[in-house]
MDTraj code that builds the backbone (N, CA, C; nanometers):
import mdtraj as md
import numpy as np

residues = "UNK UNK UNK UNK UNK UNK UNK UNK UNK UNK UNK UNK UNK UNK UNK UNK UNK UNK UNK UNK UNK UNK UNK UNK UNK UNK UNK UNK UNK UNK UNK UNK UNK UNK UNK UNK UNK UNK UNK UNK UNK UNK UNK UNK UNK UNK UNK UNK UNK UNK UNK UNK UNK UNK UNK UNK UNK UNK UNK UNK UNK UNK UNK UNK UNK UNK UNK UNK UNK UNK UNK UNK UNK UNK UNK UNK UNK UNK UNK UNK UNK UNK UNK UNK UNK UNK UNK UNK UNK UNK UNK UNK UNK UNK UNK UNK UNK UNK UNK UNK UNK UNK UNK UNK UNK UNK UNK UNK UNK UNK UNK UNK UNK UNK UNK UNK UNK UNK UNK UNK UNK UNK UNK UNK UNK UNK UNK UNK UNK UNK UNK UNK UNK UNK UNK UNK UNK UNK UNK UNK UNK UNK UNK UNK UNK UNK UNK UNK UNK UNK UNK UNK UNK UNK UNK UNK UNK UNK UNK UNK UNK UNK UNK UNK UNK UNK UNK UNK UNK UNK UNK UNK UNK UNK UNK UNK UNK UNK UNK UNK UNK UNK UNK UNK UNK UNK UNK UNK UNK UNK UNK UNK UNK UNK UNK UNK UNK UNK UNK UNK".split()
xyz = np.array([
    [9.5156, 12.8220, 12.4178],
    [9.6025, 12.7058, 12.3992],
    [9.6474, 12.6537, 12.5350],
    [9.6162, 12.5351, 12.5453],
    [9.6955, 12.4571, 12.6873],
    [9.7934, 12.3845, 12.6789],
    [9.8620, 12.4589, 12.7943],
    [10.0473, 12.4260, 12.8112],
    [10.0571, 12.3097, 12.9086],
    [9.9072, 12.2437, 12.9772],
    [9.9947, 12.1657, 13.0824],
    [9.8728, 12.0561, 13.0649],
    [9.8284, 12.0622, 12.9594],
    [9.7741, 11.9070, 12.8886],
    [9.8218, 11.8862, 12.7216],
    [9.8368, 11.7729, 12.7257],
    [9.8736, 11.7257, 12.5961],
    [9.7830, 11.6530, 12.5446],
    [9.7818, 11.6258, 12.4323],
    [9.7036, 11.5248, 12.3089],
    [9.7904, 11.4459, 12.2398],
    [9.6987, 11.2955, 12.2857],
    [9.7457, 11.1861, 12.2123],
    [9.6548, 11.1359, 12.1201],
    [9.7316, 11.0861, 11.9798],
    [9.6193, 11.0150, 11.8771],
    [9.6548, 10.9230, 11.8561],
    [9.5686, 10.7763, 11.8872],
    [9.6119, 10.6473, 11.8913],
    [9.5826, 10.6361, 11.7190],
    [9.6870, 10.6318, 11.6592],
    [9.6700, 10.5981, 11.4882],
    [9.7705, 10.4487, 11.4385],
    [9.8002, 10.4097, 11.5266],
    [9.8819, 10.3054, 11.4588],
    [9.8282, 10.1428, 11.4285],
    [9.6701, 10.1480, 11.4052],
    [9.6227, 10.0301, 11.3840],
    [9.6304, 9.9745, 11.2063],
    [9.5962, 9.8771, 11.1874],
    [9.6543, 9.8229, 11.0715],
    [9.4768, 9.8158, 11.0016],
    [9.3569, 9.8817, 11.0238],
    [9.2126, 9.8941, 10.9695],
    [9.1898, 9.7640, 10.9183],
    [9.2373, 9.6625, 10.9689],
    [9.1722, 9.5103, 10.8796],
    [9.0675, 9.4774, 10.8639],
    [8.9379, 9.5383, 10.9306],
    [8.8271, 9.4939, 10.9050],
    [8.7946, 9.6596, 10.8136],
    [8.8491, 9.7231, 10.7660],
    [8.8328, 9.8143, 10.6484],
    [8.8618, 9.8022, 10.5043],
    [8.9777, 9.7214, 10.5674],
    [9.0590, 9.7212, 10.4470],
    [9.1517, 9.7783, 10.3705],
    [9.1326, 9.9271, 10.4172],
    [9.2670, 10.0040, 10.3668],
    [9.2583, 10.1168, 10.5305],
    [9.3945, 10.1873, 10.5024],
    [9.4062, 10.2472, 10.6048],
    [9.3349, 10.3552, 10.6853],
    [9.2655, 10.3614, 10.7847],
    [9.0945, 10.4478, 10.8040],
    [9.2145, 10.5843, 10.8218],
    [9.3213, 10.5810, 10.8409],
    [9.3637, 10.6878, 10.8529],
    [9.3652, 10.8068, 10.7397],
    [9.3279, 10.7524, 10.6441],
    [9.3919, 10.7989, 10.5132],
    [9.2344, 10.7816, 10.4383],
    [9.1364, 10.7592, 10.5044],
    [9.0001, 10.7910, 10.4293],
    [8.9953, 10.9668, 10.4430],
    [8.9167, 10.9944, 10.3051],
    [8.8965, 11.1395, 10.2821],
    [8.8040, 11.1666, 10.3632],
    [8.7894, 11.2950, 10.4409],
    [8.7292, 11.3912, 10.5116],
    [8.7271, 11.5156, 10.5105],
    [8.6633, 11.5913, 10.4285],
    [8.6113, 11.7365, 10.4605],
    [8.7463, 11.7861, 10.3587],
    [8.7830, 11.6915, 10.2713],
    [8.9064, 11.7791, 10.1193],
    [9.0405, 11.7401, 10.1946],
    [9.0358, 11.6436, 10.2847],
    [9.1737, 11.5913, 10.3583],
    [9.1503, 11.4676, 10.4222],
    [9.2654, 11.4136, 10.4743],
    [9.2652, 11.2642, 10.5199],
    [9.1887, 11.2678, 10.6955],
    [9.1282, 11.1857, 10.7168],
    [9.0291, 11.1905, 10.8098],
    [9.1596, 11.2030, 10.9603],
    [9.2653, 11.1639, 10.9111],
    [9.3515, 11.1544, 11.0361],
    [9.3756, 11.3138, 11.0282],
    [9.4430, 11.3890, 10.9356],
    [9.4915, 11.5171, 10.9490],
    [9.3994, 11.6092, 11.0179],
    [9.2781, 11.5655, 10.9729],
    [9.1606, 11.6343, 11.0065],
    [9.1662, 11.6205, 11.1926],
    [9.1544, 11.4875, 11.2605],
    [9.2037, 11.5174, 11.3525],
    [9.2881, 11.5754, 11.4356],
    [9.4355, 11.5823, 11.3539],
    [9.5408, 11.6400, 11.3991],
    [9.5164, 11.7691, 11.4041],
    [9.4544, 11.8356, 11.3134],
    [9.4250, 11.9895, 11.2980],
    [9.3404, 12.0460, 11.3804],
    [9.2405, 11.9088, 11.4474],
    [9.0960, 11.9368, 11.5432],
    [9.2028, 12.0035, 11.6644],
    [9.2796, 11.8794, 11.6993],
    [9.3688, 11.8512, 11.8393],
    [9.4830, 11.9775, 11.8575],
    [9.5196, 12.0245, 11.7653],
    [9.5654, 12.1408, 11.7366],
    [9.5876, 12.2620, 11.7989],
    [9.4240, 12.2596, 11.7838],
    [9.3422, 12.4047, 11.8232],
    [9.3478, 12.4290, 11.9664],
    [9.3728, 12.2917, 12.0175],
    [9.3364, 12.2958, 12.2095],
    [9.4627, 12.3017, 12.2199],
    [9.5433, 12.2183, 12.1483],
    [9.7226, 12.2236, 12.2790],
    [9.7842, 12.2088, 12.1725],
    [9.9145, 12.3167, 12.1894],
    [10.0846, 12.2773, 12.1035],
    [10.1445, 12.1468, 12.1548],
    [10.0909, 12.0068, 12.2476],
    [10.1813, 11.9291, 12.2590],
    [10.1061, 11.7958, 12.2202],
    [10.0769, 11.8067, 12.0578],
    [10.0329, 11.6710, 11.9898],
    [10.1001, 11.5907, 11.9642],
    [10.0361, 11.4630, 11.9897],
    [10.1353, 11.3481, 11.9464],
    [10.0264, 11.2306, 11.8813],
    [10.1276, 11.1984, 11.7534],
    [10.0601, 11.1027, 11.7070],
    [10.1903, 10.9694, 11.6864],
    [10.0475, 10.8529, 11.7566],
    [10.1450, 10.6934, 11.7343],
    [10.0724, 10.6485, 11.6363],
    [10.2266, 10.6295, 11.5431],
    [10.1685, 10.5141, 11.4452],
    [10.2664, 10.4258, 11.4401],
    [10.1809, 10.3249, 11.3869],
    [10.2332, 10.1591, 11.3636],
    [10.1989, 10.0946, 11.2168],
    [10.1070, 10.0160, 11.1741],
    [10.1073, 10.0114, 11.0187],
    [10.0524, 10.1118, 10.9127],
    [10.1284, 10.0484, 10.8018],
    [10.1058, 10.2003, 10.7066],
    [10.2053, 10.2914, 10.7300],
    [10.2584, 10.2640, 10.8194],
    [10.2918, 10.4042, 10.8642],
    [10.4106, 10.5575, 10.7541],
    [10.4999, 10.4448, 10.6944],
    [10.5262, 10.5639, 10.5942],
    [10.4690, 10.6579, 10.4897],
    [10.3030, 10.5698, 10.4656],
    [10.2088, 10.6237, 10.3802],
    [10.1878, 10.7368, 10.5054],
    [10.1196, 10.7141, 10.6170],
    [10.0584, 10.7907, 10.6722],
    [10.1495, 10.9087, 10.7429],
    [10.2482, 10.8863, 10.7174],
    [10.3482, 10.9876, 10.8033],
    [10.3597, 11.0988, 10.6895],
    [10.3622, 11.0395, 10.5848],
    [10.4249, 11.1265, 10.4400],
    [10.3200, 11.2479, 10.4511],
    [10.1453, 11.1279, 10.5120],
    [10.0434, 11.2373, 10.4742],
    [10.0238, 11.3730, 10.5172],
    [10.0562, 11.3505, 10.6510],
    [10.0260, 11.4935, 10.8092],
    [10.2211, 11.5129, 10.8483],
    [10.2986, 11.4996, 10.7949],
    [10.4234, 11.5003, 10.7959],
    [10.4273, 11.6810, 10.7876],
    [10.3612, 11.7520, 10.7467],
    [10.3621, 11.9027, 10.7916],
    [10.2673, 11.9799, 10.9064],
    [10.2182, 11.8947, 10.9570],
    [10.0910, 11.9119, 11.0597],
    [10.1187, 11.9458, 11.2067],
    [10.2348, 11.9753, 11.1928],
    [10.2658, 11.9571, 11.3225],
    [10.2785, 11.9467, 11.4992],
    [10.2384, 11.8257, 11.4446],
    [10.2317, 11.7239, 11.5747],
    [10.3530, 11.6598, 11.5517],
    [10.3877, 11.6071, 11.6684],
    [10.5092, 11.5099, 11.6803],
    [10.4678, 11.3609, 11.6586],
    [10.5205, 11.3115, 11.5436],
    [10.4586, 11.1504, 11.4865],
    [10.5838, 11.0561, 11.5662],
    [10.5023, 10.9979, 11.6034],
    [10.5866, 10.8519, 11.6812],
    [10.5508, 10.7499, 11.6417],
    [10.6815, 10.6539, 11.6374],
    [10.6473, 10.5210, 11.5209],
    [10.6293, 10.4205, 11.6749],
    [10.5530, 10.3591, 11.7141],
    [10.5093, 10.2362, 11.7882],
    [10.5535, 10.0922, 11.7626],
    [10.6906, 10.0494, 11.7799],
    [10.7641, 9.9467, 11.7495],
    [10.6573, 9.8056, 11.7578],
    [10.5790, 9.8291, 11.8912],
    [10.4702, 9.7176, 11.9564],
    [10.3477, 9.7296, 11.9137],
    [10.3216, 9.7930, 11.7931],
    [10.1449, 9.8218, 11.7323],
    [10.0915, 9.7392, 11.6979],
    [10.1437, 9.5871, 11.6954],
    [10.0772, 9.4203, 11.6693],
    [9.9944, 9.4089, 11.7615],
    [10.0853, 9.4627, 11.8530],
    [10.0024, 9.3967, 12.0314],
    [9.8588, 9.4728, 12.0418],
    [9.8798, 9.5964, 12.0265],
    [9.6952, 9.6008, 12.0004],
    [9.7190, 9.7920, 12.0557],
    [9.6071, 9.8007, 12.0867],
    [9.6188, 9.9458, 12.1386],
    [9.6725, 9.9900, 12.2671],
    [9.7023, 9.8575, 12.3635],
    [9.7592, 9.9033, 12.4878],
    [9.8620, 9.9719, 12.4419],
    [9.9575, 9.8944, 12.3846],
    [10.1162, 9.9169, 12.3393],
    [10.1195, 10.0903, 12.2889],
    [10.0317, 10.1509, 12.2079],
    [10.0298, 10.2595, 12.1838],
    [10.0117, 10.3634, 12.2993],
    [9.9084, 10.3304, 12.3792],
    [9.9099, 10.3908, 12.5336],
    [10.0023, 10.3891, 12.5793],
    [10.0885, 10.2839, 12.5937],
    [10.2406, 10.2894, 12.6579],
    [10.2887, 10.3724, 12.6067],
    [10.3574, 10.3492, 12.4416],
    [10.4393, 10.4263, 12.4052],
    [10.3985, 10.5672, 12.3776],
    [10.2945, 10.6033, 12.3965],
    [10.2449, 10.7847, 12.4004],
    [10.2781, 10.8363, 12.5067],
    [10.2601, 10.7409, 12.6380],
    [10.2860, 10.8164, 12.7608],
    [10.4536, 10.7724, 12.7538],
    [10.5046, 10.7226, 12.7335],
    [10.6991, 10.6821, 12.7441],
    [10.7003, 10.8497, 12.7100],
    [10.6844, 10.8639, 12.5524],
    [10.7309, 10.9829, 12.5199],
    [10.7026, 11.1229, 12.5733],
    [10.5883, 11.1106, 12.6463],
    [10.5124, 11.2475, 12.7270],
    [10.6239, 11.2120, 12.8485],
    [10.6322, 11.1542, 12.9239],
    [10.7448, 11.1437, 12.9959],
    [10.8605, 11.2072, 13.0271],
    [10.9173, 11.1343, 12.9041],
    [11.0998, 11.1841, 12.8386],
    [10.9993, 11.3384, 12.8086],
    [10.9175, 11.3876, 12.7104],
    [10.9254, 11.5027, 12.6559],
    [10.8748, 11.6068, 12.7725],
    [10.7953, 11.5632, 12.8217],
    [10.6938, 11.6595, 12.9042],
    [10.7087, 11.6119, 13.0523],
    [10.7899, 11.6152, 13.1437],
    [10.7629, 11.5531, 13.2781],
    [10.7462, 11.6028, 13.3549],
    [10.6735, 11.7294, 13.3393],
    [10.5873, 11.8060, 13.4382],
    [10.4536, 11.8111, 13.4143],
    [10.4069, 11.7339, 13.3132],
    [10.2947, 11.7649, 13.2479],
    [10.1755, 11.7034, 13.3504],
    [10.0923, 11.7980, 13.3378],
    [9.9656, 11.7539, 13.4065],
    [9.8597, 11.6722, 13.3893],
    [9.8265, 11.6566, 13.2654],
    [9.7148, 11.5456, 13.2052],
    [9.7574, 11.5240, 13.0521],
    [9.6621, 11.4174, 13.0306],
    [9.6835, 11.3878, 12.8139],
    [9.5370, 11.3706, 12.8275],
    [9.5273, 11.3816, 12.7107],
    [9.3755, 11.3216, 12.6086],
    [9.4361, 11.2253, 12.5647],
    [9.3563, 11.1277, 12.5517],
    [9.3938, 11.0393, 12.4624],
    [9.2553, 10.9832, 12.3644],
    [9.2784, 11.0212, 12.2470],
    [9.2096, 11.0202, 12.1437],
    [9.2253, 10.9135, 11.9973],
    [9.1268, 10.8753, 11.9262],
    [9.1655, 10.7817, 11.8384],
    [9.1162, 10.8519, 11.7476],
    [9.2179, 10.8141, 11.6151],
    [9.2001, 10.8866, 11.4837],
    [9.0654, 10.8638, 11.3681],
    [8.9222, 10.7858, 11.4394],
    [8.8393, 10.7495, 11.3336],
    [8.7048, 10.7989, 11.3880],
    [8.6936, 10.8821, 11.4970],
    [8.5743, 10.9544, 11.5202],
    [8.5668, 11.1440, 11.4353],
    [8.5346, 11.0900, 11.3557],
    [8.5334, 11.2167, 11.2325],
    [8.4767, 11.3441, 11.3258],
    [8.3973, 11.2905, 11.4119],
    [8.2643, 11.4380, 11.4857],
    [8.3794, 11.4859, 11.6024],
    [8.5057, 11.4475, 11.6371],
    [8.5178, 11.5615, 11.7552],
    [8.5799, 11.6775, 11.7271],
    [8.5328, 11.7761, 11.7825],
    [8.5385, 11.9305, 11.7832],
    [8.6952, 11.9980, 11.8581],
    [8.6834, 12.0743, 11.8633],
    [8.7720, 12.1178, 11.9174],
    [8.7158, 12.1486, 12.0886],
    [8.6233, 12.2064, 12.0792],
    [8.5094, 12.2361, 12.1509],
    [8.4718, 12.1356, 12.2288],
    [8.4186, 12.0032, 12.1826],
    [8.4478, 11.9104, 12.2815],
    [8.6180, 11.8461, 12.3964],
    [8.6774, 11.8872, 12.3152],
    [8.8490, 11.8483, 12.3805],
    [8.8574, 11.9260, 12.5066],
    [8.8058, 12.1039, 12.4712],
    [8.8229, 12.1877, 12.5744],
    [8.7206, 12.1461, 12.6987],
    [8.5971, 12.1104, 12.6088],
    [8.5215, 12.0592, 12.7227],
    [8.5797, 11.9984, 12.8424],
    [8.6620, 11.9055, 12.8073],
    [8.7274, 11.7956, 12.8621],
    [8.8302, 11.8297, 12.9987],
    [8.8830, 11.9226, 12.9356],
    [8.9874, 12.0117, 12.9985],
    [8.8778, 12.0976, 13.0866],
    [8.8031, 12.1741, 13.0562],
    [8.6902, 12.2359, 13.1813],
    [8.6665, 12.1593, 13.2855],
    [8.5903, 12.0488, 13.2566],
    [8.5591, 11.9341, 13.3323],
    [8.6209, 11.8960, 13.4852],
    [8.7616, 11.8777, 13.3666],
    [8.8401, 11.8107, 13.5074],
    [8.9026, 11.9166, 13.5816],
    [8.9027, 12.0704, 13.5565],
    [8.9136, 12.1528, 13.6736],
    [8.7662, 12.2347, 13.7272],
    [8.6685, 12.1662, 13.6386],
    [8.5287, 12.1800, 13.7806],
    [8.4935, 12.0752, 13.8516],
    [8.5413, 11.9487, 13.8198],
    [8.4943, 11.8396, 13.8965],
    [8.5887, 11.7952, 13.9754],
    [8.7470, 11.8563, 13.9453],
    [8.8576, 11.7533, 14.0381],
    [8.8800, 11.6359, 13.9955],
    [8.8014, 11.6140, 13.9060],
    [8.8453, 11.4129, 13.9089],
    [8.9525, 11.3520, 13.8330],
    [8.9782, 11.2662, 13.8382],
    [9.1019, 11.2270, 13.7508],
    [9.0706, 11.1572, 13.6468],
    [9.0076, 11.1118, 13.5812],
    [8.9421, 11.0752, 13.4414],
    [8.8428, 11.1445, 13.4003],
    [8.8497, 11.2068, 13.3071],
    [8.7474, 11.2740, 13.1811],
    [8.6898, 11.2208, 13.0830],
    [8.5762, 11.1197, 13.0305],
    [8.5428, 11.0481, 12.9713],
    [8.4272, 11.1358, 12.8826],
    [8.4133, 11.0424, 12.7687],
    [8.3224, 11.1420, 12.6725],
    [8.1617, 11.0011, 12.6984],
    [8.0925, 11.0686, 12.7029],
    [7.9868, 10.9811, 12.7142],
    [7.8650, 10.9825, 12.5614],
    [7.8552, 10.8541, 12.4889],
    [7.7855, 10.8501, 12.3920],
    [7.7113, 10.6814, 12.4177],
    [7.6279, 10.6554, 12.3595],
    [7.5112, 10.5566, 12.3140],
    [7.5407, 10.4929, 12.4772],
    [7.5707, 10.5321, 12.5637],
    [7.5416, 10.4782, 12.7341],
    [7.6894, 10.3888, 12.7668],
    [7.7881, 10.3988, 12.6693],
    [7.8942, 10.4322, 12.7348],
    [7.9525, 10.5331, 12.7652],
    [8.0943, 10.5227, 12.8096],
    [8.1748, 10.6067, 12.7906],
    [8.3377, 10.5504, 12.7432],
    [8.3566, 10.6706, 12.6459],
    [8.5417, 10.6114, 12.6078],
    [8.5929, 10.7579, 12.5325],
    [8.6523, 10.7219, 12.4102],
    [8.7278, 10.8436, 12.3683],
    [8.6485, 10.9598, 12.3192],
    [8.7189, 11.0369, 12.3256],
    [8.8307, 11.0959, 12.3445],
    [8.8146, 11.1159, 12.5182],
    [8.9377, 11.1146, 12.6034],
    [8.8724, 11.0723, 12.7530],
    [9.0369, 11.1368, 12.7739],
    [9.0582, 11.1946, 12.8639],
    [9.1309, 11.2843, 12.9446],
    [9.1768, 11.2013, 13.0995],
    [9.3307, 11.1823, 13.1217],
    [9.3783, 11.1178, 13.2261],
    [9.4514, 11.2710, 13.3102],
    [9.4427, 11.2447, 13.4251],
    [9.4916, 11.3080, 13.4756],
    [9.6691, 11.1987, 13.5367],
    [9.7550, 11.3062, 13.5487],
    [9.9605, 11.2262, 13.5728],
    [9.8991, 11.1631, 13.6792],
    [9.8207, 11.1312, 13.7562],
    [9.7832, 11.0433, 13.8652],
    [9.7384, 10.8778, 13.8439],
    [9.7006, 10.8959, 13.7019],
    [9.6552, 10.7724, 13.6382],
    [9.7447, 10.7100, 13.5169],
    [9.8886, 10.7791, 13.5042],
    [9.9788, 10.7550, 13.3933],
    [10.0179, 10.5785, 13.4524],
    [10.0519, 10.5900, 13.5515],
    [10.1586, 10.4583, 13.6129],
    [10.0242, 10.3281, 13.5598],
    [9.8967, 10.3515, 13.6195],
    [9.8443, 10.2112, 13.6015],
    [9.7713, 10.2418, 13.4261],
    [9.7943, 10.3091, 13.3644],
    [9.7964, 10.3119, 13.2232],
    [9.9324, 10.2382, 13.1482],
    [10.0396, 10.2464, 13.2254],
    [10.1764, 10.1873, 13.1670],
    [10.1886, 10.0109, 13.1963],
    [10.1087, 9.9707, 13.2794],
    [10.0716, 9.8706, 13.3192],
    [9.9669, 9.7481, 13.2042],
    [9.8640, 9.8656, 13.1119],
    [9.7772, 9.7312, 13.0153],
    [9.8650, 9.6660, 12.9244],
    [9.7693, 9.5620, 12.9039],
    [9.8262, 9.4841, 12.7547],
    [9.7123, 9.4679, 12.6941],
    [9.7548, 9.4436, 12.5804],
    [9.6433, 9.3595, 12.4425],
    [9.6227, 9.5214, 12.4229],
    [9.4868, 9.4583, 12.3257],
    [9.3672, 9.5119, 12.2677],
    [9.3075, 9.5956, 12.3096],
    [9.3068, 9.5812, 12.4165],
    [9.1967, 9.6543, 12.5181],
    [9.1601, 9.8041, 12.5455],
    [9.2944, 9.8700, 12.4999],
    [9.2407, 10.0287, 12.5762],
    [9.2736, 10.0285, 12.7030],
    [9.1896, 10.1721, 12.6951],
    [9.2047, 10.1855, 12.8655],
    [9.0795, 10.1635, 12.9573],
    [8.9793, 10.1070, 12.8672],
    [8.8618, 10.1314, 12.8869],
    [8.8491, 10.0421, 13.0222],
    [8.9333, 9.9543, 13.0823],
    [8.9056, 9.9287, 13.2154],
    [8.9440, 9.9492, 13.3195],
    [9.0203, 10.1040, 13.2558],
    [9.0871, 10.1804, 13.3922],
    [8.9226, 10.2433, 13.4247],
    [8.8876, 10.3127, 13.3093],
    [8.7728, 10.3992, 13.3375],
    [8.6192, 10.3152, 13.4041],
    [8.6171, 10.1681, 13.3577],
    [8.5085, 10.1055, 13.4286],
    [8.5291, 10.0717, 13.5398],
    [8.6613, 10.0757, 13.6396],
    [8.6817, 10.0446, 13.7589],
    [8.6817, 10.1555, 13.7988],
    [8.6440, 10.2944, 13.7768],
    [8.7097, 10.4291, 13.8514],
    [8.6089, 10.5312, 13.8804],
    [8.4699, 10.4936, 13.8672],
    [8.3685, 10.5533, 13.8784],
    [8.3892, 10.6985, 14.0136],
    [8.4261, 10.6445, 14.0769],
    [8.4685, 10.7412, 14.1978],
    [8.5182, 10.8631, 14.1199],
    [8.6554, 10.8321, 14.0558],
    [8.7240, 10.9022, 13.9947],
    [8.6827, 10.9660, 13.8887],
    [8.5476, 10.9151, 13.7901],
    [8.5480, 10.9695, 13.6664],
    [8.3886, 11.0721, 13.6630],
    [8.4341, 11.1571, 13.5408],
    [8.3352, 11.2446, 13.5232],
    [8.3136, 11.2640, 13.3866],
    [8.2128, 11.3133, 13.3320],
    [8.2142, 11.2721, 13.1899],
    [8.1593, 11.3940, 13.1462],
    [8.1842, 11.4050, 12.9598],
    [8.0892, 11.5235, 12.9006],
    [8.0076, 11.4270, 12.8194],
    [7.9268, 11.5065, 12.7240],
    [7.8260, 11.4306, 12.6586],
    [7.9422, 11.4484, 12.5356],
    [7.8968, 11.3392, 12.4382],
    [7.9413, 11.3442, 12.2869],
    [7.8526, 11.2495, 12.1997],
    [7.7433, 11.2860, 12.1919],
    [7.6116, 11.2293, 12.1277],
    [7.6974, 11.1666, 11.9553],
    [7.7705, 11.2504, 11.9319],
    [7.7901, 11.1569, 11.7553],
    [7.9355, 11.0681, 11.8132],
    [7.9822, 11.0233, 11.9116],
    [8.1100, 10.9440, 11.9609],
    [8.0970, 10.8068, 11.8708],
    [7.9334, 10.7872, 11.8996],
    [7.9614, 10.6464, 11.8311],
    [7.9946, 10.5975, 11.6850],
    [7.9903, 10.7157, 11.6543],
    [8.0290, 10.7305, 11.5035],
    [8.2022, 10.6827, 11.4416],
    [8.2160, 10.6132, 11.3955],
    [8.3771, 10.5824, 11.4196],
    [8.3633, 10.4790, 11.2534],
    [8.5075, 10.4892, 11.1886],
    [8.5325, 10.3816, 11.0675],
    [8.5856, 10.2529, 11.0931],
    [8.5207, 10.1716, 11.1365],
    [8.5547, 10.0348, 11.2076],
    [8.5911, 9.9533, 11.0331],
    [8.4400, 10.0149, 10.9853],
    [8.4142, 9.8921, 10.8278],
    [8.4061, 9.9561, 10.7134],
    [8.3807, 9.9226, 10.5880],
    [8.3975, 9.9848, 10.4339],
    [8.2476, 10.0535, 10.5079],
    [8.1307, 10.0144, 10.5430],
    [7.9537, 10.0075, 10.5555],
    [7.9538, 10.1575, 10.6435],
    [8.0561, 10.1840, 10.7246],
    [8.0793, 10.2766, 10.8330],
    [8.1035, 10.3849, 10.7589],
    [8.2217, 10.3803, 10.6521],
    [8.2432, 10.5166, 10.6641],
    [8.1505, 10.5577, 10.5139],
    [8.0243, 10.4297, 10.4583],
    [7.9215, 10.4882, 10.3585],
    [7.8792, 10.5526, 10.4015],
    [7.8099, 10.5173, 10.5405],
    [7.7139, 10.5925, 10.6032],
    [7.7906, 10.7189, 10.6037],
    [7.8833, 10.7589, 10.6504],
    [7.9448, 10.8750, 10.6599],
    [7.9408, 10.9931, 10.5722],
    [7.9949, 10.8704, 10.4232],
    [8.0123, 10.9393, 10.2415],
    [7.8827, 10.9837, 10.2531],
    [7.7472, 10.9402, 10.2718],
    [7.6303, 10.9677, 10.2727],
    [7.5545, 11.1095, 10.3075],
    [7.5930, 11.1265, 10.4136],
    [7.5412, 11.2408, 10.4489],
    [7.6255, 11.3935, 10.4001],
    [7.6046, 11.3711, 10.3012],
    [7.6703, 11.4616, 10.2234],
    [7.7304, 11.6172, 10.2661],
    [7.6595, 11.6595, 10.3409],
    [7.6719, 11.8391, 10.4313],
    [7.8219, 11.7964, 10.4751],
    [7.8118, 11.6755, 10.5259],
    [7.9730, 11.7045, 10.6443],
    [8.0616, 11.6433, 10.5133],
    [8.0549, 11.6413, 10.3689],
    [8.1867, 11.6467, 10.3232],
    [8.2436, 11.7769, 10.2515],
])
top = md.Topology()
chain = top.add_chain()
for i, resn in enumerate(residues, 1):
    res = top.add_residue(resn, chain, resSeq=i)
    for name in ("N", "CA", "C"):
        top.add_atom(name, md.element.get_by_symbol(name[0]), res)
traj = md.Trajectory(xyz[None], top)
């Protein structure tokens, strides 16, 4: 278990091009979010999950899971706002802390095993971003090192962080995560998913 990285789960999106909440699609005899929470778990006691719509459905759901659920006043504004408010609270809670993951709640395939990866990484390579690399990008689940918190508190919109990590090549190092691209964007997304029957 690691004491001097934390885990963040960006969950507070409103699934509009799903249609109902991807947090709360079934996975493996549980809600695809808990399932994360339970992944994130395994690597560190200092989980945190932001949510924004839905959110009393989804709080009710993993409300024994414990991770620390944070409600995201700004979850309209898009996913920056959740980056903010994950790191506000790692802050106030944790201000010695050394790195976060920051992870989103609709890639069903990450392991636990990959997270630690993550955490290996950035004390064999030194670098200050940990990125997961799939279909010839790279993005989540992706590991900041407290060196990169300040210009993370800095985005807006939609965006992520994904253009801290395309400006930082110097800085970044990556693992592989061949099923990353796998994620519930649409109803069509998570058939394919229902489909392959072994992983339910």
């Amino acid at each position: 278990m690691h004491t001097e990285t934390a885990i963040v789960i960006l969950a507070a999106g409103r699934s509009s091009r799903l249609g109902q909440p991807k947090q709360l699609l079934p996975f493996k005899g549980k809600s695809l979010l808990l399932h994360i929470v339970q992944t994130a778990k395994k690597v560190s006691d200092k989980v945190y999950v932001i949510l924004g719509a839905n959110s009393t459905r989804i709080q009710t759901d993993i409300k024994s899971c414990g991770a620390k659920i944070v409600f995201n006043e700004e979850w309209e504004e898009g996913m920056a706002s959740s980056i903010r408010c994950g790191l506000g609270v790692l802050k106030s809670d944790l201000p010695e802390l050394k790195s976060a993951i920051f992870m989103v709640c609709d890639q069903p395939f990450v392991t636990s095993d990959l997270l630690e990866s993550l955490i290996k990484e950035k004390d064999l390579s030194g670098k200050s971003i940990i990125a997961s690399s799939y279909s010839e990008i790279v993005g989540t689940p992706v590991l900041f090192d407290e060196s990169i918190f300040s210009e993370m508190m800095e985005l807006k919109g939609d965006i992520g962080a994904r253009k801290i990590i395309l400006k930082s090549k110097d800085r970044l190092a990556t693992v592989d995560f061949p099923l990353g691209n796998v994620d519930m964007d649409t109803a069509e997304d998570y058939k394919k998913l229902l489909a392959q029957k072994d992983l339910m």
